[in-house]
C-alpha positions in Angstrom: 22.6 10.3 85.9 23.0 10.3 89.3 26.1 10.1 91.3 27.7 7.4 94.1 29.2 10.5 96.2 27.4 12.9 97.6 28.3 16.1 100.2 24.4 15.0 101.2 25.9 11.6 102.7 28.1 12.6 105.4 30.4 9.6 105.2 31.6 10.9 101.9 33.2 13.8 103.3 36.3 13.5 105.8 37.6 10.3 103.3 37.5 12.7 100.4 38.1 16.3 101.7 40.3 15.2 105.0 38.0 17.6 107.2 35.2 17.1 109.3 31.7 17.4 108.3 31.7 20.3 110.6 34.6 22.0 109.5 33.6 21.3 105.6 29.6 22.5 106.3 31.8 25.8 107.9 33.7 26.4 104.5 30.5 26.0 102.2 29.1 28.7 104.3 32.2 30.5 104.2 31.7 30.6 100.2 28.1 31.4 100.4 28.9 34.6 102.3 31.4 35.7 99.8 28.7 34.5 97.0 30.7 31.6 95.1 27.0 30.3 94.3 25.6 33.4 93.1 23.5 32.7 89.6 26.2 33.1 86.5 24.6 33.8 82.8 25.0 30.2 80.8 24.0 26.7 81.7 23.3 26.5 85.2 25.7 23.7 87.3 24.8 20.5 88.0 25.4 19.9 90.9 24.7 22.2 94.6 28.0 23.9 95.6 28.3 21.2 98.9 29.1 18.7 95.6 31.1 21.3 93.5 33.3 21.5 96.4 33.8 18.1 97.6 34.3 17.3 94.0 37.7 19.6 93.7 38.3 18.2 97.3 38.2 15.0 96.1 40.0 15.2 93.1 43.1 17.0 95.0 43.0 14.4 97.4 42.5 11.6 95.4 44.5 12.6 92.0 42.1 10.2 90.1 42.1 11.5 86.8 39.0 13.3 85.9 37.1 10.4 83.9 37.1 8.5 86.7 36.1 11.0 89.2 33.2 12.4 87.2 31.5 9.5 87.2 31.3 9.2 90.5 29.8 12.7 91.0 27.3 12.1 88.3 28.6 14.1 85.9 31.0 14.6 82.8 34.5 15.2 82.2 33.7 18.5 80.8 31.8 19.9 83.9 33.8 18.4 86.4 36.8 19.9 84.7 34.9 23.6 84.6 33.9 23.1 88.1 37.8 22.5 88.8 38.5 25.0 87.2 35.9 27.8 88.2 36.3 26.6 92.0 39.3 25.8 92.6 40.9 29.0 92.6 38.1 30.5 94.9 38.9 27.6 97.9 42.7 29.8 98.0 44.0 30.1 100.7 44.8 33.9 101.3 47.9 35.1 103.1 48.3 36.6 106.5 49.0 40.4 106.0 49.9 41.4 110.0 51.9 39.2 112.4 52.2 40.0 116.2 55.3 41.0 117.1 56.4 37.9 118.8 55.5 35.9 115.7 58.3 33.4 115.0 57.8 31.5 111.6 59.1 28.8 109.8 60.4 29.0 106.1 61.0 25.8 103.9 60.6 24.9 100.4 59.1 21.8 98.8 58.8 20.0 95.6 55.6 18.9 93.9 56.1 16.6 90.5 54.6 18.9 87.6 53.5 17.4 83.8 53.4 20.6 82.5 57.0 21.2 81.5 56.1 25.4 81.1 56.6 25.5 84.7 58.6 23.2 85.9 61.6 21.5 85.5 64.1 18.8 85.9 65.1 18.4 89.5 67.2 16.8 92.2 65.2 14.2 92.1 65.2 13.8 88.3 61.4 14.5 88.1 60.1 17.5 86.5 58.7 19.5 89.5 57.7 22.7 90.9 59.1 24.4 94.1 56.8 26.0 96.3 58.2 28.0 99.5 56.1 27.6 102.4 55.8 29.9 105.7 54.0 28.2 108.9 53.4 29.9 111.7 55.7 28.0 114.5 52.9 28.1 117.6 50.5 27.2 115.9 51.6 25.5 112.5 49.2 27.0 110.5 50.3 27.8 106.8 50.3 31.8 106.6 52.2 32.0 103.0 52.7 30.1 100.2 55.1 31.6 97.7 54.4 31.7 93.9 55.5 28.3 92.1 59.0 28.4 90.2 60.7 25.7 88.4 61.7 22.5 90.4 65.3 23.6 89.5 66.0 26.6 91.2 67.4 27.3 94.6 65.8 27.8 98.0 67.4 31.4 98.0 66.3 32.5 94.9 63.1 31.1 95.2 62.7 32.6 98.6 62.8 36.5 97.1 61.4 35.4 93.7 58.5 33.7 94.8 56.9 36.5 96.8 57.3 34.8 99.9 59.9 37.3 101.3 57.7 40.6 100.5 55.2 38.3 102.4 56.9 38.1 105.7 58.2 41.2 106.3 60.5 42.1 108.9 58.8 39.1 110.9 61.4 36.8 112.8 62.0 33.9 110.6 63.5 30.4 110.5 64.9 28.1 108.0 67.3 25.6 107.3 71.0 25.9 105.9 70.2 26.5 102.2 69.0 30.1 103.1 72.2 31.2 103.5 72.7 34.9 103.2 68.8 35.6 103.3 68.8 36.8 106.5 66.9 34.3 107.9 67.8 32.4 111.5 69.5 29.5 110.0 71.8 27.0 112.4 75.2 27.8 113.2 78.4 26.2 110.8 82.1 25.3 110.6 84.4 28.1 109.4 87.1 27.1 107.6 89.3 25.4 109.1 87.4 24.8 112.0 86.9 21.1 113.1 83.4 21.3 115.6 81.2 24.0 116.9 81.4 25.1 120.2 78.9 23.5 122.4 76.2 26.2 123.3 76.7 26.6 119.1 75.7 22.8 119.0 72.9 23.1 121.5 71.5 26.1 119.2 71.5 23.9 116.5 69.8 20.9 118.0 66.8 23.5 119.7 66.9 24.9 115.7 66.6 21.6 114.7 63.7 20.6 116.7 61.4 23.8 116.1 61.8 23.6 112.1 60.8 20.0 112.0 57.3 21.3 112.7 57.1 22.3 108.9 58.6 18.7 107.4 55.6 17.8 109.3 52.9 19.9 107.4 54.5 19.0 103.8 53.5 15.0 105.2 50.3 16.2 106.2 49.8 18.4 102.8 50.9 15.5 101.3 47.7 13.3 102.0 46.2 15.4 99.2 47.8 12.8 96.7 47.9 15.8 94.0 51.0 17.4 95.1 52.8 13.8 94.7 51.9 14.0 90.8 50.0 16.8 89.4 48.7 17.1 85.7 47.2 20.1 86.1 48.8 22.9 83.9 49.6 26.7 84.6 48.2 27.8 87.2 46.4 24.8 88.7 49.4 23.5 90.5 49.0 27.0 92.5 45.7 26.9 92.7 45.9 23.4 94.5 48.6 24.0 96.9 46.9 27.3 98.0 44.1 25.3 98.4 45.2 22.2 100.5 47.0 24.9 102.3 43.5 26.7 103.5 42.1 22.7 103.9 45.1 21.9 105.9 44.6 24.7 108.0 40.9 24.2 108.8 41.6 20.2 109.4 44.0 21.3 112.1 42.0 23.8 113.8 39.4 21.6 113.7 
């Protein structure tokens, strides 16, 4: 049976995968060179790996559920759920290990609505979610780090150590808003007790502060576009799996 999309028809691709033919023809080379289509003992795949990977693409981007994606592609729900799940960890995005020294980054966490209730949990907005802390480089707003995924429940300052994120950074300069409290993290300036209003250059901080860490509200909205993280069925570790994912795709749709 053959399929109605195709990585062959170069229309298909920047609706489905949110990059550029050029940038997605670089990342099928990218996973040649680390041999994510070498020959694997069993049945062979169905379709060329250009396919396999516009097919996890599109199903992150998309969220159709897999019967009606897998018809599209010209295969089953079976095989388009094993090529989900074979290739979809391998299109990760891996973390930055060295920063230069002027690095500044931005730290923020954000919720993605989980079914699979053995990872997340009821949150503050009354969905069952996951909470995923995010670290963007500020110059160039690039995502360097994305922490492990707790439940949708707990705290940005527990997440922030638990998730791996902090190891991650380092010592690197870091911003973040005021629910990092007593991380260590640059957060804005607040009211002591008693105290009615900052002092102006205090107020002036926090507008500067303000401005810089919108930059990463602005990558969740752009992550976002993959319609996955708005509603995700996958279970365990497939909600990782996609946001490392539409992390790396993010990143090579901005660089272009």
């Amino acid at each position: 049976m053959g399929g109605v999309i195709t990585a062959s028809e170069r229309s298909w691709i920047a609706p489905f995968t949110g990059l550029s033919p050029r940038c997605f023809g670089k990342l099928v080379t990218v996973l040649r060179r680390e041999g994510r289509d070498q020959v694997r003992r069993g049945r062979p795949w169905s379709l060329p790996l250009e396919d396999r990977v516009l097919l996890v693409a599109a199903y992150w981007r998309t969220n159709l559920t897999l019967r009606q994606l897998a018809p599209l592609f010209g295969v089953s729900k079976s095989a388009a759920d094993r090529i989900i799940g074979y290739l979809g960890p391998m299109l990760a995005l891996q973390p930055r290990k060295r920063f230069r020294k002027d690095t500044v980054l931005i730290v923020d966490g954000t919720l993605v609505p989980a079914r699979d209730h053995a990872v997340a949990a009821s949150s503050k907005n009354y969905r069952y979610s996951t909470s995923h802390q995010v670290v963007i480089d500020a110059d160039t707003r690039l995502v360097v780090v994305v922490g492990r995924p707790l439940a949708g429940n707990r705290n940005d300052c527990t997440a922030w150590e638990e998730s791996g994120a902090k190891a991650a950074v380092g010592r690197t300069t870091a911003i973040a808003d005021g629910g990092y409290r007593g991380t260590g993290l640059i957060i804005p300036h607040r009211r002591e007790p008693g105290q009615a209003e900052l002092p102006a250059w205090k107020e002036e901080h926090n507008a500067s502060h303000r401005k810089v860490r919108a930059r990463v509200e602005h990558v969740f909205a752009r992550m976002k576009n993959w319609k996955i993280l708005r509603d995700c069925r996958l279970k365990g570790e497939g909600v990782h799996h996609a946001m490392l994912g539409i992390a790396r795709l993010h990143n090579l749709a901005l660089t272009g």
